[in-house]
C-alpha positions as CSV (number, residue, x, y, z in Angstrom):
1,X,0.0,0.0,0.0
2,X,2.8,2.2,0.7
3,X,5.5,1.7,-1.7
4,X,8.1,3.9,-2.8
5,X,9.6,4.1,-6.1
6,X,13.6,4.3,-7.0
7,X,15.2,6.7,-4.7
8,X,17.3,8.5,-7.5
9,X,14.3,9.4,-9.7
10,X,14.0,12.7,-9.2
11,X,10.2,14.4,-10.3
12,X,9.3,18.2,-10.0
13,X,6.6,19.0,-7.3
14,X,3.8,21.1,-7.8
15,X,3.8,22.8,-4.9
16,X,8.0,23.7,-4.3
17,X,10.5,24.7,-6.0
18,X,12.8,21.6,-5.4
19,X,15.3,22.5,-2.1
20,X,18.4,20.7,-0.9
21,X,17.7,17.3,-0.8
22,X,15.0,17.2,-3.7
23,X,12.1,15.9,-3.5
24,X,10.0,12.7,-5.0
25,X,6.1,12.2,-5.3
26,X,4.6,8.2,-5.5
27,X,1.3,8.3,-6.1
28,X,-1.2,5.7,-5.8
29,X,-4.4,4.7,-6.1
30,X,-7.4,3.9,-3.5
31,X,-10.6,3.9,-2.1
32,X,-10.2,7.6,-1.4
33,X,-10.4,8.2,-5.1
34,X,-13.8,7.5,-4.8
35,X,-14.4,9.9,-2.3
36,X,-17.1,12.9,-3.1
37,X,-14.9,15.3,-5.7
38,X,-16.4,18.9,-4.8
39,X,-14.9,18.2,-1.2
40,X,-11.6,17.1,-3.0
41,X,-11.7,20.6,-4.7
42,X,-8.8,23.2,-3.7
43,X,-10.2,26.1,-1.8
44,X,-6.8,28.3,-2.2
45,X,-3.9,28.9,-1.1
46,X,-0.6,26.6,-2.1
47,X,-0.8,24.2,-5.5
48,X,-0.2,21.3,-3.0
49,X,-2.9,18.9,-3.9
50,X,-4.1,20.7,-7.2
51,X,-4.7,17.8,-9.4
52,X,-4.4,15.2,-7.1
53,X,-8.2,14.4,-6.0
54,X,-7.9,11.0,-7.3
55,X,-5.4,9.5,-5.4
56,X,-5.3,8.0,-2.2
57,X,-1.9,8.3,-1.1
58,X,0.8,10.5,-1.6
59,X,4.0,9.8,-0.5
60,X,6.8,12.4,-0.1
61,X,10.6,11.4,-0.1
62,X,14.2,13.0,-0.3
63,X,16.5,11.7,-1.9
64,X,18.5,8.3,-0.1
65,X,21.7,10.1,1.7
66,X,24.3,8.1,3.2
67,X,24.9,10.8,5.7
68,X,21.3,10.7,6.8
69,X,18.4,7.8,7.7
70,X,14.9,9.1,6.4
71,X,12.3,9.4,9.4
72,X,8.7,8.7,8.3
73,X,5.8,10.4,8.7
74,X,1.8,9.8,7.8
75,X,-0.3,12.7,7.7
76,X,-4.2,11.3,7.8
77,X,-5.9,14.3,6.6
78,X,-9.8,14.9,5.6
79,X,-9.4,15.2,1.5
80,X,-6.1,16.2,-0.6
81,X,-7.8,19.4,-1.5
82,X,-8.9,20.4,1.5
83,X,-7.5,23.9,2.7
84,X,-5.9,22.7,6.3
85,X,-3.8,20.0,4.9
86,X,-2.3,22.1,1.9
87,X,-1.5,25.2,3.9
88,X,-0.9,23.5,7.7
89,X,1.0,20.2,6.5
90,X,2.0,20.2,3.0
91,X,3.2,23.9,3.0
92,X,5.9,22.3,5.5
93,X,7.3,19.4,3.5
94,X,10.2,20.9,1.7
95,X,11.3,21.5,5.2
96,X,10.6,18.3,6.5
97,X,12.5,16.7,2.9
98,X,15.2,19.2,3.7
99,X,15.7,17.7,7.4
100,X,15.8,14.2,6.1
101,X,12.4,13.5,7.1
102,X,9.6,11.6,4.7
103,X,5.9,12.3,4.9
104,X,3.0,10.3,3.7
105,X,-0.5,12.1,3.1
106,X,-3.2,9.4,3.9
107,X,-7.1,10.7,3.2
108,X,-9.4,9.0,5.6
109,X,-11.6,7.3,3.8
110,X,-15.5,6.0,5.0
111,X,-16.0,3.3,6.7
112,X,-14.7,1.5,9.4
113,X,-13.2,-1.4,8.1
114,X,-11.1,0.8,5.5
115,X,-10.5,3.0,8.0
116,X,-9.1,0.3,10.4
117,X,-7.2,-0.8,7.6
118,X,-5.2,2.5,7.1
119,X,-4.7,2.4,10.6
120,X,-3.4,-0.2,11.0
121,X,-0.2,0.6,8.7
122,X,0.7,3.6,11.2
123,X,2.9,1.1,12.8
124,X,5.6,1.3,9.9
125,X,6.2,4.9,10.2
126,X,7.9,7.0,13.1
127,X,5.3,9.8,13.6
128,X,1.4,10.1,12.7
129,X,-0.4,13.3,12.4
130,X,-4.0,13.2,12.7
131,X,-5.3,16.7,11.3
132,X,-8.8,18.0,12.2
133,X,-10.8,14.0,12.4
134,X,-12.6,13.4,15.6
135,X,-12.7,9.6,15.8
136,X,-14.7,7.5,17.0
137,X,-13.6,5.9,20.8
138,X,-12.6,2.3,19.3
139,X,-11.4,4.1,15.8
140,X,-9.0,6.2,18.1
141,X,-7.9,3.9,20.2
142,X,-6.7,1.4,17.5
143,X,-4.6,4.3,15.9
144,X,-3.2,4.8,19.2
145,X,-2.4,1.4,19.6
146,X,-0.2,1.1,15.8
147,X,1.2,4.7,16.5
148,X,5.0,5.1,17.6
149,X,3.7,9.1,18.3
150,X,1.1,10.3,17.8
151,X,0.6,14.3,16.6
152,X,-2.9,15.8,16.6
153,X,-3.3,19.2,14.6
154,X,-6.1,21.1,14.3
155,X,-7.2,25.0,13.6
156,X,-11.0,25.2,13.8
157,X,-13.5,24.4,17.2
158,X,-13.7,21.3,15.8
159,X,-15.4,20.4,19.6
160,X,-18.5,22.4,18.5
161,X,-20.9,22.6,15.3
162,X,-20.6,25.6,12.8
163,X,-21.4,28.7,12.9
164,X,-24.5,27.9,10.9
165,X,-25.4,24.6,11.8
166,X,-29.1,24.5,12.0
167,X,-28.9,22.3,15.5
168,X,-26.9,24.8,16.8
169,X,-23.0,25.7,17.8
170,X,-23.1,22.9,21.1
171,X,-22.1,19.3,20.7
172,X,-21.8,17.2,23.3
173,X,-20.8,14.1,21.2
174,X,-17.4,16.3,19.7
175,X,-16.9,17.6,23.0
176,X,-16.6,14.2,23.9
177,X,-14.3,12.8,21.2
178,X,-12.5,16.2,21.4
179,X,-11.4,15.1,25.3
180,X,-10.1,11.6,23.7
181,X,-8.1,12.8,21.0
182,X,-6.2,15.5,22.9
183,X,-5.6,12.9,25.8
184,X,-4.4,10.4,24.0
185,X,-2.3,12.7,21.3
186,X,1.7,12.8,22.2
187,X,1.8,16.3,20.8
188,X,-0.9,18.5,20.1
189,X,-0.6,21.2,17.2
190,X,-3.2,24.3,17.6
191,X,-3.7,26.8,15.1
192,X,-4.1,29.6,17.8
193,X,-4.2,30.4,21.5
194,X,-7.8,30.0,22.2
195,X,-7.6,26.4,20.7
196,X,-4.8,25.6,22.5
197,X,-6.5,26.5,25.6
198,X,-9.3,24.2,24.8
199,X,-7.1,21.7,24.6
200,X,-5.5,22.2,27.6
201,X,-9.0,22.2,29.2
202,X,-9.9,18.9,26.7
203,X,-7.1,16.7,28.8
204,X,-3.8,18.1,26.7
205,X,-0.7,17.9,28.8
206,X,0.4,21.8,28.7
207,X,3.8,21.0,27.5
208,X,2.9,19.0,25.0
209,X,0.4,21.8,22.9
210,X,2.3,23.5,20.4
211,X,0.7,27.3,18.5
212,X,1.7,26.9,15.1
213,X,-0.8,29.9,13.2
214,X,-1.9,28.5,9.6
215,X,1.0,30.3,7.3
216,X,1.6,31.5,4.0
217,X,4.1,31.7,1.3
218,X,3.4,35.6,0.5
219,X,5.8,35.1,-2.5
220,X,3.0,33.9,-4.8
221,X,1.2,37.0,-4.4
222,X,1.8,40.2,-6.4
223,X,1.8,43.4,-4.6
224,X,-1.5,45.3,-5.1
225,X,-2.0,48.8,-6.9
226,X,-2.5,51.2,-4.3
227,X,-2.8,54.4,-7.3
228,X,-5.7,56.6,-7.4
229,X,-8.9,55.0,-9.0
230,X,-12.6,56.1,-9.7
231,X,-14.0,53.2,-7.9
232,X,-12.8,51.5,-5.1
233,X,-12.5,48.2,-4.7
234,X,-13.2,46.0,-1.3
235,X,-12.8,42.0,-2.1
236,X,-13.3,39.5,0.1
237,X,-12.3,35.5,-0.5
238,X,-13.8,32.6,1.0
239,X,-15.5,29.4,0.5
240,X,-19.5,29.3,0.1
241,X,-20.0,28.3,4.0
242,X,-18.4,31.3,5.5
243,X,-19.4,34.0,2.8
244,X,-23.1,33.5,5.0
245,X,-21.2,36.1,7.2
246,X,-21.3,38.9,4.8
247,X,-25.5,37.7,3.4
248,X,-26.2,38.4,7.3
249,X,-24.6,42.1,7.3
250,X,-26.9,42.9,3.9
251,X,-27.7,46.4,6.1
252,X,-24.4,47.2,6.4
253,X,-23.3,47.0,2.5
254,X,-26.7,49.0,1.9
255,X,-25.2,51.7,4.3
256,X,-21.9,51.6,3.0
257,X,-23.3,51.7,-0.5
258,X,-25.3,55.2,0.3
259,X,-22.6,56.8,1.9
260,X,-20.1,55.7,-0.8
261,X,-21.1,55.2,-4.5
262,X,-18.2,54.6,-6.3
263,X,-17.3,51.7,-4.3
264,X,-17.8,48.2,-5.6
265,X,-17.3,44.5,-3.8
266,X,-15.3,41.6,-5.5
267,X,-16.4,38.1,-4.4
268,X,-14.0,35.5,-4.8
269,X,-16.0,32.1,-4.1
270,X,-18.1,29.1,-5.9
271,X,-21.3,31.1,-5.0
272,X,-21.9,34.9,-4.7
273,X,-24.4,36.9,-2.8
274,X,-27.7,38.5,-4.6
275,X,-27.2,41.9,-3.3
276,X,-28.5,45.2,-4.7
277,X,-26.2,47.3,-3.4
278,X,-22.9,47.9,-3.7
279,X,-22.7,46.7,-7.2
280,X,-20.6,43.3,-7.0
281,X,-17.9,42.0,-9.3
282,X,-18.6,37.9,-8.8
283,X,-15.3,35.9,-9.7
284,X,-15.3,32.3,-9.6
285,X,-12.6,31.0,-7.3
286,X,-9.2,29.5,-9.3
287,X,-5.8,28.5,-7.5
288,X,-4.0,29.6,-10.4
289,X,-5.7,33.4,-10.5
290,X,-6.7,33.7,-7.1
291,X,-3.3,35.9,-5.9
292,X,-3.8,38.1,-9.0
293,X,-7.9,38.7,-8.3
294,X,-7.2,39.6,-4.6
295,X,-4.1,42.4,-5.8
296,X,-6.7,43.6,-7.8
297,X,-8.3,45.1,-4.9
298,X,-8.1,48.0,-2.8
299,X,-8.9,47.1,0.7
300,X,-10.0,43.4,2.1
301,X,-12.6,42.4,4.2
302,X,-13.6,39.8,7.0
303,X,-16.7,39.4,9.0
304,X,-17.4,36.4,11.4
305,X,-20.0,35.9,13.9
306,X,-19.3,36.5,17.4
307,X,-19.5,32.7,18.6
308,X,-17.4,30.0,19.5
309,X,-16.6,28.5,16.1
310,X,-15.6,31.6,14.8
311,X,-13.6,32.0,17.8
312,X,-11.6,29.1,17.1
313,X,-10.8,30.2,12.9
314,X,-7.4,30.9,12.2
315,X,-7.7,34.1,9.9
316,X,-6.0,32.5,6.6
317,X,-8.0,35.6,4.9
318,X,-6.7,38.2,6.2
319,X,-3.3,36.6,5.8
320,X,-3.9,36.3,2.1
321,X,-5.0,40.0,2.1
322,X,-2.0,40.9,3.4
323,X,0.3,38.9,1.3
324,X,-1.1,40.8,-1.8
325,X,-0.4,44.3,0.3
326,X,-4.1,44.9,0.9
327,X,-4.8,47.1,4.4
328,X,-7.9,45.2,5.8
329,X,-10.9,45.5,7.7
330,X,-12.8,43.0,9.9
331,X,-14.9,42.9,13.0
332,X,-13.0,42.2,16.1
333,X,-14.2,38.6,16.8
334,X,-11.2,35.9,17.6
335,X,-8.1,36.2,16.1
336,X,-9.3,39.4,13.8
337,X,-8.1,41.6,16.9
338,X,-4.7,39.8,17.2
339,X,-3.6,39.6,13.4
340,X,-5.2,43.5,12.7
341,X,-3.0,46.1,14.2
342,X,-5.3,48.9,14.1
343,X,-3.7,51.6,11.8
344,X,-0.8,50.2,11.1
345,X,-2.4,47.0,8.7
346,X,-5.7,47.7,8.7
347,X,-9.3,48.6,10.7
348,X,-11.5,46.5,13.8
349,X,-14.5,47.8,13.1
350,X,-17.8,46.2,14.3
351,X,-20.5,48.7,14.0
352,X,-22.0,50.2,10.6
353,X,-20.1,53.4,12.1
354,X,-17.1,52.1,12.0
355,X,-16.8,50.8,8.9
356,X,-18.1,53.9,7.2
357,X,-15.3,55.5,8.9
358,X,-12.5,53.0,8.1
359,X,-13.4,53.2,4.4
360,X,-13.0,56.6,4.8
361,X,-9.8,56.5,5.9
362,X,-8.8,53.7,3.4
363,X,-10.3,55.9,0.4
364,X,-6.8,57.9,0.3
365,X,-4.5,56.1,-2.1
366,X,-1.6,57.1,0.1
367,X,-2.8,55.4,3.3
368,X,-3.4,52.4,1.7
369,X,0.0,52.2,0.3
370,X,1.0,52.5,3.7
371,X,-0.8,50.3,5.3
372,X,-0.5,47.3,2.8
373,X,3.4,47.7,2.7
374,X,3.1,47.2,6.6
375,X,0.8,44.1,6.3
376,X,3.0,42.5,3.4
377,X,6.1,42.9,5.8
378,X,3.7,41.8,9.0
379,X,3.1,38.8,7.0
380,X,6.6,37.7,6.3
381,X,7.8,37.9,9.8
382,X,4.8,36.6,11.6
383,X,2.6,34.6,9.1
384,X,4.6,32.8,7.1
385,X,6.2,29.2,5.9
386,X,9.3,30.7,6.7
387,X,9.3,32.0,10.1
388,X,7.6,28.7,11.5
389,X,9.0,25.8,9.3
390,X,11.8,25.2,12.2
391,X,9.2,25.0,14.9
392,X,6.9,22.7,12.7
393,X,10.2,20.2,11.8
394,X,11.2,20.3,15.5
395,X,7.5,19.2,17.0
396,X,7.0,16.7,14.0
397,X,10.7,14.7,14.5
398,X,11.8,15.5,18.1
399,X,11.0,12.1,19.3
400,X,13.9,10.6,16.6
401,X,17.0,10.4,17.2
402,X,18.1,9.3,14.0
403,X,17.3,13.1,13.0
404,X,19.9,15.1,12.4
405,X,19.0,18.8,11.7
406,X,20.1,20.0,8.4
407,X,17.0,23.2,7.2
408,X,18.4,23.6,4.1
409,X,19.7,27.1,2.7
């Protein structure tokens, strides 16, 4: 099931530009190919998994060293196109190539007995990262049971429901299988303080929960045009699920749209609102245009409900805004008020007020400039591949001591 082919062969990724120690994809087919393909699809961000929805395992490789002994890895992720394994797990293997260290992307397929079955090859690899899956007790502790170490990573309230969930936010039953998982993880990976607090409070060992923020590669975005223009552009990006936050602030657009008339709002999803007012620009979502459509705009936007999942999100958004040099604004729900320093890389602003001043403000070409040429550089030193790619090698290979630490240039 997991074979690897010759380890001289050499083959391009899609998603790096081969480092020290190149890098080798084996692909392979399974019963994950069979898995529903609009969840397979790419949201955005990184060209990890871009056209590979119909296969059920990818392995990564360096090439054989004499000098180094490869440790392996399994990430068991949801689908290869969803967002949190492309931009939380896959952004990180050139690193993990670079230190010598293999990793194997796994999707979990339905069904127990297939599930059981890719379980049960944890046993041949050094370190298994569960990302996001609440299993069930028995599914969980049979994982545990083939798993050398075991890594759970995470970066929504995966404990609760949606924001939008008809039976409401509460869930006693993920509550319940959140407690398990953290308890019986070695190492627990949180996308940001509140979650990691929740699993401290969900059984965690303290010293064992790692914050590792989702991160971006800002490189693939072009800087946006900040020169005067007749209309200004806000944009916001998302998936159909969360762009409900903006259908349930319909008064505010209508506000915003009175008090300024040459503005217009660019939609980057698979679905698009039906508003009147302001007049919107609908663009379908693409990986391979989505960095150019967002530099396109003038200022980005971000509004979440003020609940518990939302809480819990890890603002990739606003991190993609500022890796195209847009100043943003957002309510100041969860991590909003941590990532947004208020006039320096963009605006809080939570009632109709406020955004109809922090437009304002935005409207002068100038300040934009400014404030996107901070939020580019903010980016780079806080957000990105870069800046955490030690952190995430250390906490995936510490327990080997055939590692030997070698980043790469």
């Amino acid at each position: 099931m997991f074979t690897q082919s010759e380890p001289r062969t050499q083959i391009r990724s899609r998603w790096q530009s081969r480092p020290a120690g190149a890098s080798k994809i084996a692909e392979q087919s399974s019963h994950a190919c069979r898995r529903n393909p609009k969840r397979s699809r790419p949201e955005s961000g990184s060209r990890a998994f871009s056209k590979l929805s119909e296969c059920g395992i990818i392995v990564v490789e360096r090439l054989a060293s004499a000098k180094r002994q490869t440790v392996r890895a399994i990430a068991l992720i949801e689908t290869f196109g969803h967002v949190s394994a492309r931009y939380r797990l896959a952004a990180f293997a050139p690193a993990l190539s670079a230190a010598g260290c293999s990793l194997t992307f796994a999707a979990i397929p339905r069904g127990a007995l297939r599930r059981l079955l890719l379980f049960s090859k944890a046993a041949a690899f050094d370190t298994v990262l569960l990302q996001r899956r609440l299993l069930p007790a028995y599914q969980l502790k049979y994982l545990r049971r083939n798993s050398r170490r075991l890594i759970f990573d995470f970066d929504d309230a995966v404990f609760c429901r949606d924001s939008y969930d008809p039976r409401g936010i509460a869930s006693a039953h993920r509550e319940r299988l959140f407690r398990n998982v953290v308890s019986a993880a070695d190492e627990v990976i949180a996308g940001n303080d509140f979650l990691k607090e929740r699993a401290a409070a969900g059984g965690a060992r303290r010293g064992s929960i790692h914050v590792i923020p989702t991160c971006i590669d800002p490189s693939r975005y072009p800087p946006a045009n900040h020169d005067a223009k007749e209309v200004l552009n806000l944009v916001w990006i998302g998936s159909s699920s969360t762009l409900q936050g903006l259908e349930r602030r319909r008064g505010l657009f209508r506000n915003l749209a009175r008090r300024f008339p040459k503005m217009q709002l660019r939609i980057i999803c698979d679905r698009f609102p039906d508003f009147a007012q302001p007049p919107l620009v609908s663009i379908r979502w693409s990986e391979a245009t989505e960095a150019a459509d967002l530099a396109a705009g003038d200022i980005g936007i971000s509004l979440v409900p003020d609940d518990l999942w939302s809480r819990g999100k890890c603002g990739l958004k606003i991190l993609q805004y500022y890796a195209a040099g847009l100043p943003v604004i957002a309510n100041s729900v969860g991590v909003h008020a941590q990532m947004i320093r208020c006039g320096i890389t963009g605006m809080l602003a939570d009632t109709d007020e406020q955004w109809i001043e922090a437009i304002r403000a935005l409207s002068d070409p100038q300040t934009r400039r400014r404030l996107g040429r901070a939020s580019r550089e903010y980016v780079e030193q806080q957000y990105s591949v870069a800046a955490y790619r030690l952190h995430f090698v250390d906490t995936v290979t510490r327990s080997s001591s055939r590692m030997e630490r070698n980043f790469g240039a």
